[in-house]
C-alpha positions in Angstrom: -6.6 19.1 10.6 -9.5 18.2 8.8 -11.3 14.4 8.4 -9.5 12.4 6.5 -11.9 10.2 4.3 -10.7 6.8 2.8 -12.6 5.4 -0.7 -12.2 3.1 -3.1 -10.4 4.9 -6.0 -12.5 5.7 -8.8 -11.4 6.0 -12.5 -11.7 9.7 -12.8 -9.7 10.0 -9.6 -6.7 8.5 -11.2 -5.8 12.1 -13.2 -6.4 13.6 -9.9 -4.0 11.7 -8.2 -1.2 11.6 -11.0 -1.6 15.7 -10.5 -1.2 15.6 -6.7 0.8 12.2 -6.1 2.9 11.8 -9.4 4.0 8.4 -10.2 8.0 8.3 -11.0 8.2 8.8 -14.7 6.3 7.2 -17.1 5.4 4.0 -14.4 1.1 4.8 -14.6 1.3 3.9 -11.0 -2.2 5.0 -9.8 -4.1 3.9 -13.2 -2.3 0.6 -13.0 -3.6 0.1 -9.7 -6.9 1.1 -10.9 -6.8 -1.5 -13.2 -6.1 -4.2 -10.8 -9.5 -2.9 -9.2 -11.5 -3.0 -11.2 -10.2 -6.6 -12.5 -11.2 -7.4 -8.7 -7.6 -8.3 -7.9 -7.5 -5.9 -5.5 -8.6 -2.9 -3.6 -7.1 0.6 -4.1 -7.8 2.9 -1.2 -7.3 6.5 -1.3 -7.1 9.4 1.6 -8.8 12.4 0.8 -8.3 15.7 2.6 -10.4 18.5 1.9 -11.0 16.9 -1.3 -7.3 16.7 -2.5 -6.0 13.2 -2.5 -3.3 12.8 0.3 -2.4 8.9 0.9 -3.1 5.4 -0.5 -2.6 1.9 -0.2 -3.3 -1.0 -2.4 -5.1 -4.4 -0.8 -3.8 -7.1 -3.5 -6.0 -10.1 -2.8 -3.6 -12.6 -3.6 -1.0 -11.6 -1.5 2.6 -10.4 -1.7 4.3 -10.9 -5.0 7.4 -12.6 -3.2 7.6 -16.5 -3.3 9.0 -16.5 0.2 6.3 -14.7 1.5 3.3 -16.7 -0.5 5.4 -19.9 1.1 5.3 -18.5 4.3 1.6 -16.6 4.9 -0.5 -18.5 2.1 -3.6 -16.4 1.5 -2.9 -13.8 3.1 -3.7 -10.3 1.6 -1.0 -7.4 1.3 -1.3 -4.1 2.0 1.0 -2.6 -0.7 2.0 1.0 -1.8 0.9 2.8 1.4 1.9 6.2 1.2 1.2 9.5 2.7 2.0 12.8 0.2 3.3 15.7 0.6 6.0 14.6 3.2 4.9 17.1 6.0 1.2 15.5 6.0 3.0 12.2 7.6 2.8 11.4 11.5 -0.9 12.8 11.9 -2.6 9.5 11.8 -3.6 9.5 7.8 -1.4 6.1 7.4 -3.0 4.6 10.1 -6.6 5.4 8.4 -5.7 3.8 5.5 -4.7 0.9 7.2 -7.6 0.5 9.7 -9.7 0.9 6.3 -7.5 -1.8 4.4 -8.3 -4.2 8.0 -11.9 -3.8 8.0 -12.1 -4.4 4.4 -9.9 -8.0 4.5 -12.2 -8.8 8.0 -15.3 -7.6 5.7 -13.9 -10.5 3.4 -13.6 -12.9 5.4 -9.8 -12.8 6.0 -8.6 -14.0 9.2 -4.8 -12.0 8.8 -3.6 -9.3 6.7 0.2 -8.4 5.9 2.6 -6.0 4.6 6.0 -5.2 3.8 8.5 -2.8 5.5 11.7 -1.7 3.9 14.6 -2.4 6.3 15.3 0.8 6.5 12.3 2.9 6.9 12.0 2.4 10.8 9.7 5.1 11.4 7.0 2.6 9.4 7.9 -0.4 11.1 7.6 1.2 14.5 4.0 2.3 13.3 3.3 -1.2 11.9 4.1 -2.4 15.4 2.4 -0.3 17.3 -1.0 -1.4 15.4 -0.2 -4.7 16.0 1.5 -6.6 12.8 4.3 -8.8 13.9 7.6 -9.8 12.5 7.5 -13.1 12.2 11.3 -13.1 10.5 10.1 -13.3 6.9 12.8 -11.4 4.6 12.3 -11.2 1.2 13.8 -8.4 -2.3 10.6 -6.5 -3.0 11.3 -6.0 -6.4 10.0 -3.4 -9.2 11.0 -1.5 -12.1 9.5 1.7 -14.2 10.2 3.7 -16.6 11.7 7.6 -15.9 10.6 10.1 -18.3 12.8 9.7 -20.8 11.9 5.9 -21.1 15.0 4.6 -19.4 14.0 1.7 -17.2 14.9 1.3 -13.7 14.8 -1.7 -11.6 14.6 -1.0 -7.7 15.6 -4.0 -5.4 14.2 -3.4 -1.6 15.4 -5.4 1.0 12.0 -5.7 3.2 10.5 -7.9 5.9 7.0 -8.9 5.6 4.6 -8.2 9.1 1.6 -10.1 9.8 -1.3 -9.3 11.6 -4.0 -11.3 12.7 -8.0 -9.9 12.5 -10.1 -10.6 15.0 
């Protein structure tokens, strides 16, 4: 497999992405993750493979949206919407890049932990959370979201997650 390269997404890679890594109906999930960029709240990351986008992760600045976890880890940045696509591009390391790059980044800021949520169920991200070193320190919490499909019915998704710390050294 080729390098995988991580940047900082860029406005006219939004269209790009929406062509390779659709969002779910009408949500605008990559431009309004842009937008949050380039208001500085936070940092979106994408992977790029032989130029086609293939992964991406947002660092929100000010943390997870859950009260629970803001009680909990004050401060602490989130790594939110990490995702490898298509399917059969997961497992060869293109996660952990983004993560490593969404690390150096919160270190580059000054930040002396970084965090992220795992769906209870998806145990094949928790065990690679683990393995680079986040830990569980029993902080459950409903991730909650909604969008709209394409026919402009809404749909709110409830997630039961656990949020993993991991300190930077």
């Amino acid at each position: 497999m080729a390098e995988v390269r991580i940047a900082e997404c860029r406005e006219e890679d939004v269209d790009l992405l929406e062509r390779h890594m659709p969002s779910p109906g009408r949500s605008a999930f990559h431009a309004r993750r842009h937008e949050r960029q380039r208001r500085g709240l936070s940092t979106y990351l994408v992977a790029w493979l032989d130029g086609v986008p293939v992964g991406h992760g947002e660092i929100r600045w000010n943390g997870c949206d859950a009260p629970e976890v803001r009680a909990r880890h004050p401060g602490c940045p989130e790594i939110n919407a990490l995702a490898v696509w298509p399917p059969e591009l997961r497992s060869r390391g293109i996660g952990t890049t983004l993560i490593r790059a969404a690390e150096q980044r919160a270190r580059q800021r000054g930040h002396a932990v970084i965090g992220l949520g795992v769906e209870n169920g998806n145990h094949a991200a928790a065990r690679l959370y683990l393995r680079l070193g986040y830990q569980d320190h029993d902080c459950p919490y409903l991730n909650r979201y909604d969008h709209l499909d394409r026919h402009g019915v809404r749909h709110e998704v409830v997630e039961h997650c656990r949020f993993l710390v991991k300190p930077l050294p």
